[in-house]
N, C-alpha and C positions, 0 to 999 in steps of 0.2 A: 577492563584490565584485571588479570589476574593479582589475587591479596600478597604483599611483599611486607613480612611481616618482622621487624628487627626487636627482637627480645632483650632486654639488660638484664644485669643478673640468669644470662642462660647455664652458667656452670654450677647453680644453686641447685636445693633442693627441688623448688618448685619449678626452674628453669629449664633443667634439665629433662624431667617430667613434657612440660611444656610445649617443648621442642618437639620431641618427639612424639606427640599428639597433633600438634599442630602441621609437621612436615609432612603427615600424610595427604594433606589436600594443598598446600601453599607453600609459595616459598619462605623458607626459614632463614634468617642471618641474628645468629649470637652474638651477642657482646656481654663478654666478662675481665674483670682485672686480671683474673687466671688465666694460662695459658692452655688450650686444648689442640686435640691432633684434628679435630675435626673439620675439614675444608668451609664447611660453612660458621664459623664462629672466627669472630675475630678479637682480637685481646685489645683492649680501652676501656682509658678509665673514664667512668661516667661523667667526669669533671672537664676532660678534655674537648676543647672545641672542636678538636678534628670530627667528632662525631655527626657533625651536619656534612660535614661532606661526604663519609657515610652513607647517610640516610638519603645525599644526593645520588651518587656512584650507584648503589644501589637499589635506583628509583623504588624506595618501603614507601608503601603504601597507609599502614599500620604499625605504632609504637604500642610495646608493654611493657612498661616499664617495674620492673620487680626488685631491683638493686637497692639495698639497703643495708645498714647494718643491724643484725640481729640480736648479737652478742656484743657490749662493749667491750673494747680494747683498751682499755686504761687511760689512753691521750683520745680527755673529750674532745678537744678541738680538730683532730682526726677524723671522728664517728658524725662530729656535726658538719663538717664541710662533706665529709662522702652525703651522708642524709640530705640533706639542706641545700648547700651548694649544687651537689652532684644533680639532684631534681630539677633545681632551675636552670641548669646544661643544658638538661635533656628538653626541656620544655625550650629554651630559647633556639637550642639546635632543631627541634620541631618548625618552630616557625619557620628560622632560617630556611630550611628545608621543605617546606610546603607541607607539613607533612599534618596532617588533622587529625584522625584521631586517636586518640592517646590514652589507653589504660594504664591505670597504676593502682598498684596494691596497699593501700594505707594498712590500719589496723584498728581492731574496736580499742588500743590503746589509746587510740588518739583523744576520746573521749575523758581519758585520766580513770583514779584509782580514787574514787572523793566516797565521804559519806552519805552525803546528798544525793549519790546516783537513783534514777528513777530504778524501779525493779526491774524494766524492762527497757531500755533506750533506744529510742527510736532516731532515724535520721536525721531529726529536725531539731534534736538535740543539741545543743551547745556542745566544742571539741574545749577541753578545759585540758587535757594533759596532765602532765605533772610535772614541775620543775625537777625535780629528786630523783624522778625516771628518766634519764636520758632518751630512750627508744621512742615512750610516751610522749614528752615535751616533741621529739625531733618529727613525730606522726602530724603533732597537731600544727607544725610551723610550717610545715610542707604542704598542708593540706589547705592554710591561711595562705600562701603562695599559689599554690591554683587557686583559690578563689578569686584571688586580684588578676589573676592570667585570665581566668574565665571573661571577667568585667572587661578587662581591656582589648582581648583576643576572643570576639565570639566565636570567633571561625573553628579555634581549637575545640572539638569534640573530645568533652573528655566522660569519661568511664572511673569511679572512685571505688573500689571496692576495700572495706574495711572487716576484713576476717575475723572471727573468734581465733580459738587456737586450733589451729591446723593439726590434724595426725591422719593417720594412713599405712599403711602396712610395713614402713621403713622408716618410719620418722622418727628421727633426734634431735631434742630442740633443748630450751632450757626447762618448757614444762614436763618433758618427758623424763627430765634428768632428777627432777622431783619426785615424778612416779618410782622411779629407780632407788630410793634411798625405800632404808629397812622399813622404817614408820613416813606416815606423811603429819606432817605438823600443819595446824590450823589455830585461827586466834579465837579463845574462849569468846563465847556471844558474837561470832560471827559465821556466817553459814557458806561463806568462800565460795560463791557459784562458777560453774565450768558453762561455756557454749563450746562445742566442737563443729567444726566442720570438716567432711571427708576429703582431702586431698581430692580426689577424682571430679567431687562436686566442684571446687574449686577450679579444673579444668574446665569444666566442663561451664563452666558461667565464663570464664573468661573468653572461651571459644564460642559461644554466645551472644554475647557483647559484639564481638569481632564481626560476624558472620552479619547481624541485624543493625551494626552502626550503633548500638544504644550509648544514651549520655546519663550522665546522674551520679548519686551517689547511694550505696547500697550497702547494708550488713549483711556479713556472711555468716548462717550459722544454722547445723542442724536443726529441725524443733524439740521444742524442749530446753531443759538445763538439769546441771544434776550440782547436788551440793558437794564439797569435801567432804562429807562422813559415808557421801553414798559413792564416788571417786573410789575413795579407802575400802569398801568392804567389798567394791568391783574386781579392784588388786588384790582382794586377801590381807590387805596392811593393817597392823595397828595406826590408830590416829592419837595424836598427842596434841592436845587442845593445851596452850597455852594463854596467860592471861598479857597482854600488850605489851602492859608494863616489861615484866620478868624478860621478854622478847627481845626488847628494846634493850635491855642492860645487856643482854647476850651478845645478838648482833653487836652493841659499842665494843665490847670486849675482843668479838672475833675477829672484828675488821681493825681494830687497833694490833692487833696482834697477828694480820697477816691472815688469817684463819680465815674469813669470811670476806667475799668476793658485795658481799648488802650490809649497806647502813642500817641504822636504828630506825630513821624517816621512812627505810622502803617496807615496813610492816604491810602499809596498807595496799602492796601489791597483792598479799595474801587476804587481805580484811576487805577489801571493798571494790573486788571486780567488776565491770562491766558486762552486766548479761544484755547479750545483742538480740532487738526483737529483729524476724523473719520475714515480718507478713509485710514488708514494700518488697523484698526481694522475689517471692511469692505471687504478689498482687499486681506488682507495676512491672516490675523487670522480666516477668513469667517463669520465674523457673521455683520446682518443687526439689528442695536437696533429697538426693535418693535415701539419705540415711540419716536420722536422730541422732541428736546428742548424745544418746546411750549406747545408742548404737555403731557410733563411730568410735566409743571409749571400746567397747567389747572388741569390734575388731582390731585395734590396737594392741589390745592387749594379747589377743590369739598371735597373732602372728610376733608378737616382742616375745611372749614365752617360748614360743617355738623354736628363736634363736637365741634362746638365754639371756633378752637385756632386762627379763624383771625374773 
């Protein structure tokens, strides 16, 4: 039987992308909270149970589930039922629906923003989160909900994919919104490391996955890593090394005062990154990202200058 592939999050960045990569060989059905003109996309929200029937109606063969929230909305309890609740939807309308297997895009956030982090984290790593990080915490709760899905539902084939930061010749995220300002700011005595992954490679594993049935869980991330100073002199930017402390008083200041969207606590989004190792995505999963860390910042950067967003 031909692959009937129903997408979440298809009117996103990566969704959209997705879609039309994928429709060239299978059938495609989108699901977004957005509305689209496109006949094959249908508007629902991830939370809604209508979605098993769905995935009935449209005997899908294949869920990828990409729907998340990326950006907080100010009402946690909002970001955490789309996150959290919205997952286990999908996943219980999966069952309902016969529907097996199931990719979803976690995040190396899921891991957290600790001091402790290994230089290089590997899958077998403990997901710690971060209470303070909404995106983080909500990666690692989700990711603790599949694993008890797994246990209870072996039948559910699932596919975990946990991304560095994504960019690609069009990408605007929150990391790129950083690259965008005059200077980039870094915490004194900490060396801020970046994993990229290219957008396309990212296609192109999930289309992978799809095509071979694979299970597991996997980091996504060019080879390589590059620190904030080498980031900064890739941009052309001054870097402003700040000491935690002084950071800290700022952020309280700015976010008291409306100014700042980050607390004092999320410092260590910038101080203690998650750099994702490669070599199970490599070695087990078979696939070689076509482009390096470095590599995927430079073409970033070519085509952002080309249309003036740095």
């Amino acid at each position: 039987m031909p692959k009937r592939i129903l997408i979440t999050g298809a009117g996103g960045y990566i969704g959209r992308q997705l879609s039309v990569r994928l429709s060239e060989d299978y059938t495609v059905i989108g699901v977004d909270i957005r509305p689209t003109d496109d006949a094959n996309h249908i508007q629902c929200d991830i939370r809604d149970p209508k979605l098993a029937d769905i995935l009935s109606e449209h005997q899908v063969s294949h869920v990828v589930h990409l729907a998340s929230v990326l950006e907080a909305s100010g009402d946690e309890q909002r970001d955490y039922d789309i996150d959290v609740n919205g997952t286990r939807n999908v996943v219980q309308c999966c069952l309902k629906a016969g529907v097996q297997p199931l990719t979803v895009t976690s995040s190396g956030a899921a891991y957290g923003y600790h001091p402790d982090n290994p230089s290089w984290i590997d899958e077998s790593d403990p997901l710690r989160g971060n209470d303070e990080f909404a995106y983080a915490r909500h990666k690692r709760l989700v990711e603790e909900y599949l694993a008890e899905q797994s246990r209870a539902h072996p039948e559910l084939k699932q596919l975990i994919l946990r991304p560095g930061t994504v960019l690609g010749r069009q990408t605007r995220n929150q990391i790129t919104q950083l690259f965008e300002k005059k200077r980039l700011l870094a915490i004194r005595g900490s060396d801020s490391p970046f994993v990229f992954i290219w957008d396309e490679d990212l296609l192109r594993i999930v289309e992978k996955g799809i095509i071979e049935s694979q299970v597991g869980m996997f980091n996504l991330a060019g080879d390589g890593a590059l620190r904030i100073d080498e980031v900064a002199k890739r941009l052309n930017k001054p870097l402003l090394r700040l000491p935690a402390a002084l950071l800290k008083t700022a952020l309280a200041v700015g976010h008291r005062l409306g100014l700042s969207r980050y607390r004092p606590e999320q410092i260590n989004f910038l101080r203690y990154r998650p750099v994702l190792s490669n070599r199970r995505l490599k070695e087990e999963f078979g696939y070689q990202p076509q482009l390096s860390s470095a590599q995927v910042l430079e073409l970033f950067i070519d085509h952002a200058r080309a249309r003036g967003q740095l």
